[in-house]
FIGUVO-973413 format. One record per residue: residue in one letter; x, y, z of N, C-alpha, C in turn. Coordinates in steps of 0.05 Angstrom, whole numbers, plus 5000, padded with zeros to 4 digits. Layout:
# residues N
AXYZXYZXYZ ...
This chain:
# residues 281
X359150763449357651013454354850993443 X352551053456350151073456349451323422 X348051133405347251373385345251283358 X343351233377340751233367338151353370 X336151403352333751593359331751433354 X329151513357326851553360325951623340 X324751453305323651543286321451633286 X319751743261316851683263315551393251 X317051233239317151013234317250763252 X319450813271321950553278322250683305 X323050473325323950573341327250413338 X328950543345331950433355333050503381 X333350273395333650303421336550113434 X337550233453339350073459340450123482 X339849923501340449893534342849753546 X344949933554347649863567347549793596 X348649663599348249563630351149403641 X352549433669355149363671353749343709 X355049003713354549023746356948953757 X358148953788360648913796359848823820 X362048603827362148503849363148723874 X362248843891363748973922362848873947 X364848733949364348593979362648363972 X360548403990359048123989357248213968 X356248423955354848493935354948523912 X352348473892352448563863351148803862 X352749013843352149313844351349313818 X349449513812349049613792350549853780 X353149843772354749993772354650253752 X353150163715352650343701350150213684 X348550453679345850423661346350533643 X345350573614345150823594343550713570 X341950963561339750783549339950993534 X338650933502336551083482334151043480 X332651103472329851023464328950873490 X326650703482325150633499326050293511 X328150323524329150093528329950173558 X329349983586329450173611330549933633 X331050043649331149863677330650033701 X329049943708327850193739330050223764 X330549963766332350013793333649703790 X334849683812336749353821335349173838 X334049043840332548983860333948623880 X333948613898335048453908333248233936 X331548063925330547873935330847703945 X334047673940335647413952337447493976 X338147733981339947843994341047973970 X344548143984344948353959347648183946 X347547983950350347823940348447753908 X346347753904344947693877342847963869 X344048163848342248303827340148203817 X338048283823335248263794334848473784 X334048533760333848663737331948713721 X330148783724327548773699328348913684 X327748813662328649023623325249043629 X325449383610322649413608322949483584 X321149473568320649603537318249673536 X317349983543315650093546312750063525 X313350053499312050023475311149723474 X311349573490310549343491309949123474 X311149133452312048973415314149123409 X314748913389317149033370315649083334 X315249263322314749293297316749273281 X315449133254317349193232319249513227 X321149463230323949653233324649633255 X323949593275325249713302326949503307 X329349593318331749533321332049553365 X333049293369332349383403335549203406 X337949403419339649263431341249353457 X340948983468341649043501344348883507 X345349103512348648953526349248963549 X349648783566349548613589353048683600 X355348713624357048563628357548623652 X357748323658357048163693360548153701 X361648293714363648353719365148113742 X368148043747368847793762367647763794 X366647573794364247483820362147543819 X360347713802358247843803355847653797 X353947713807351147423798349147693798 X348047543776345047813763343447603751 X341247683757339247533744337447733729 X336747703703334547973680332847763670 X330047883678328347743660326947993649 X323647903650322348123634319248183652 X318348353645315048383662313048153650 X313448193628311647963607312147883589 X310147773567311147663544312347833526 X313247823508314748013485313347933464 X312748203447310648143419312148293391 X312448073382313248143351310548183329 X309748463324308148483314308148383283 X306548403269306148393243307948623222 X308648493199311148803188309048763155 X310149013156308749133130311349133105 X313449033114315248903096317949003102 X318649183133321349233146321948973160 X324648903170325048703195325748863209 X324848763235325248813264327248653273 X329048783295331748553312331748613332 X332748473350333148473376336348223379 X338448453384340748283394341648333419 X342148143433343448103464346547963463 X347448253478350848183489351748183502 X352047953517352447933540355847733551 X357347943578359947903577359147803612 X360647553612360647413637363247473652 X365147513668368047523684367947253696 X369747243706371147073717369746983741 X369046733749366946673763363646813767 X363746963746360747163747358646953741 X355847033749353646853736352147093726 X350446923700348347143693345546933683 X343946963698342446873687339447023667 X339546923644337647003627334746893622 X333847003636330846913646327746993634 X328047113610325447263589322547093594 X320347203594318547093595318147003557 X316046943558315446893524316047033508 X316346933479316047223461313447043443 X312147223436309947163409310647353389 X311347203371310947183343308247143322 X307947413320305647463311305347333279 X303147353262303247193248304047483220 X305947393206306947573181308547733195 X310347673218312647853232315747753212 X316347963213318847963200320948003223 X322247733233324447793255326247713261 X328947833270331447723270332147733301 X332547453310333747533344336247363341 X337447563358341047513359342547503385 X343147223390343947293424347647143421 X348947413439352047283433352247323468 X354847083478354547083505356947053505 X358947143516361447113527361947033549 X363946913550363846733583367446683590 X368346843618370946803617372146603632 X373046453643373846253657372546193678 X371245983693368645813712366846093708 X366046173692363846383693361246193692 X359146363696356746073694353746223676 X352346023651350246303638348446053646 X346146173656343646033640341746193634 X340646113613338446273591336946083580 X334446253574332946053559331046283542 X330846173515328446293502326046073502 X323346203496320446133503319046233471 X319246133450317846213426315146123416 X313346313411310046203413309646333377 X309546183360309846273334305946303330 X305246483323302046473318300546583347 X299046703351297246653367294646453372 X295746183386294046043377291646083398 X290246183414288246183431286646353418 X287346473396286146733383285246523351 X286146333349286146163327288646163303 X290246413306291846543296294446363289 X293946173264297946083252299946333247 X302246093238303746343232304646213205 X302746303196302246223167304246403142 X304946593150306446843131308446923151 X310447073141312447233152315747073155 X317547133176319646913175321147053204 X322546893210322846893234327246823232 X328346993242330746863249332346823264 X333646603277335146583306337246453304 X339546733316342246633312343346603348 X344646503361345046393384348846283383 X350246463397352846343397354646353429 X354246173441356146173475358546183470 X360446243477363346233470365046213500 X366846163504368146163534371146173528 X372846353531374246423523375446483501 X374246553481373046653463373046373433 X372446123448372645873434369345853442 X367645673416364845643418364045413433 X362545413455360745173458358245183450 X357145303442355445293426355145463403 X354045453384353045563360350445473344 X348445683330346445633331345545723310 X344045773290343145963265340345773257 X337745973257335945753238334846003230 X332845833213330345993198326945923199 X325346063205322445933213320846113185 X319845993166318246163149315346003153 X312946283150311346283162309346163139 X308645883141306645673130308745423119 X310845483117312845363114312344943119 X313544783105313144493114314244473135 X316744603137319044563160317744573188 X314844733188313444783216312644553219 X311844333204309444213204311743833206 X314043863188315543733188316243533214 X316543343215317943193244321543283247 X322443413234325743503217325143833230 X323143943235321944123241320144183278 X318444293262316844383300314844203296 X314043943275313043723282309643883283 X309344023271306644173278305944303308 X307844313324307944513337307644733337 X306844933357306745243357308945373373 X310345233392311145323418314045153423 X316345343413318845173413320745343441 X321745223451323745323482325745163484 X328145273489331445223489332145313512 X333145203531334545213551337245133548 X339745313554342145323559343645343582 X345245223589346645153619349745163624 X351145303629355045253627355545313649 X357745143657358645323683360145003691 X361345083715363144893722360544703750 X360744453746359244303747357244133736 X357544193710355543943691356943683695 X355643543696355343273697353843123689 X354542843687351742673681350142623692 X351342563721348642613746346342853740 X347443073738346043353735343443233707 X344843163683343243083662341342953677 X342242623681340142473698337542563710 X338942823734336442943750334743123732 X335643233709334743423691331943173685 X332442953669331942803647328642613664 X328642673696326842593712324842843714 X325343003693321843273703321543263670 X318743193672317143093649314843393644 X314643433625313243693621309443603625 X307943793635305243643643303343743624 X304643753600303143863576302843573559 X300343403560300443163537301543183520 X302543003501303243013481306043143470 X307243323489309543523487311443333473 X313243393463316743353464317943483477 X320243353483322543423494324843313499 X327143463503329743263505331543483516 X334043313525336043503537339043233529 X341243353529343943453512345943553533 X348143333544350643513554353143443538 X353443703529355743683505358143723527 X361343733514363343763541362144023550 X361344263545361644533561358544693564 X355844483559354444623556351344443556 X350144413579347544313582344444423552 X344044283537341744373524338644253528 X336244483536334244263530331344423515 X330344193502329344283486325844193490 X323944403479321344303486319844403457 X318244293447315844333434313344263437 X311444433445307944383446306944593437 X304644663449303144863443301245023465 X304444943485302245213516305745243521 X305545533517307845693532308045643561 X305645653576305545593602306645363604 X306045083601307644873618310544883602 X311444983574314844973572316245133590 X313745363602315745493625316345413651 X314145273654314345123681315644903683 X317244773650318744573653321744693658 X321644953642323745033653324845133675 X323045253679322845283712324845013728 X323544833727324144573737326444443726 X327344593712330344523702331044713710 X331244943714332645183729332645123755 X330944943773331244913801333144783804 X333744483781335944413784338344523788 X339344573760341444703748342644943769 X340845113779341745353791343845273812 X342345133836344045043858347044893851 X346944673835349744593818352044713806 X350344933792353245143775352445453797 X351145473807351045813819351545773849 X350345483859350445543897348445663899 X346145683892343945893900341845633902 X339445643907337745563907335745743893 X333945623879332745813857330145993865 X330046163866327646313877326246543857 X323946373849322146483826321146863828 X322546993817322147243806318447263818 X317947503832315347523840313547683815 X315147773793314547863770312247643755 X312847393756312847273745309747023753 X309347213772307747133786304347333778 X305647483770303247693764301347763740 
């Protein structure tokens, strides 16, 4: 049950969302929201056998205190895809933490894919992000986070503050993945090779579903990011594709992902991937 407000402080917000397969379609079956956490409508670009979804968060950052949670569940057959309008901004905290947790419940052959544009992490943000994914038998997730620690075009490290990311896939209610770290802000660990190697700009892509393979790795392991200097690597454990990027332009780790999403999609979903016109703007 929905039961949060609107401080003069904080905001606390929290966006329910449930889609269902009927017929050849994905429905948007129930919404319910507090605070400033929204979805306008269902929108369907591919035909209506695939949901899109924009989350909006009207306030456009998250401040120290504010609390933002969205629960997701993709009902048996259902395919939804949620991303976002734009980047996401973790402002600066004056000594509250801010969270943001995602819960998200997959059915039985459902897909969901989790598609967020960037978040920046502002420099002295205090923040906890928490993503749990459930997944019930050939269900299929892919997600990826996009993390830009500092504003660096502004000259801006992220010299102060701390940052935390917990991450757990499970599939019948056994883990394929699990995840927990800590980023403190001026920290060696940033600067570390054990670390972000002096990087600004770290992105995780995740992949499950019935069809990984090594072939799939292979084709993954042939799109090279067009950012000099970058890292990167990718990981197929038994139940779960990982790949990983560090540089310092949000733009080409998205476009690498991108290019691992063109793969991946058609393999575990049957779709062919067709870039959000959001995303374009």
């Amino acid at each position: 049950m929905l039961a949060s407000i609107e401080t003069k402080e904080r905001w606390l917000a929290r966006l329910e969302l449930e889609f269902e397969r009927r017929g050849d379609a994905t429905i948007l079956v129930r919404r319910a929201h507090i605070g400033p956490l929204r979805v306008q409508k269902a929108l369907y670009p591919e035909g209506q056998e695939i949901c899109h979804a924009l989350l909006l968060h009207p306030p456009a950052g998250i401040a120290g205190g504010d609390e933002l949670e969205i629960a997701a569940a993709v009902k048996e057959g259902a395919h939804v895809l949620l991303t976002t309008p734009g980047a996401g901004k973790w402002y600066r905290s004056a000594g509250s933490r801010a969270s943001q947790r995602l819960d998200f419940e997959v059915g039985t052959g459902g897909v969901l894919e989790w598609l967020p544009q960037e978040s920046i992490v502002f420099d002295g943000a205090l923040a906890d992000m928490q993503m749990h994914v459930s997944l019930a038998e050939k269900a299929c997730f892919i997600g990826w986070e996009i993390l830009c620690l500092g504003r660096r075009a502004s000259g801006e490290r992220f010299s102060s503050g701390e940052m935390r990311v917990s991450t757990r896939i499970e599939r019948d209610g056994k883990p394929v993945w699990l995840e927990r770290g800590m980023l403190e802000g001026g920290s060696g660990l940033l600067q570390s090779p054990a670390g972000l190697a002096g990087y600004s700009v770290g992105a995780t892509l995740w992949a499950t579903g019935t069809g990984l393979a090594p072939e799939l790795l292979a084709d993954c392991r042939k799109q090279i990011p067009a950012e000099e200097g970058a890292l990167h690597g990718l990981t197929l454990l038994p139940d779960v594709l990982v790949a990983r990027y560090l540089g310092h332009s949000s733009e080409a780790a998205k476009d690498w992902m991108i290019a691992l999403w063109q793969i991946l999609r058609p393999a575990l979903a049957g779709r062919e991937a067709l870039i959000p016109r959001i995303w374009n703007t």
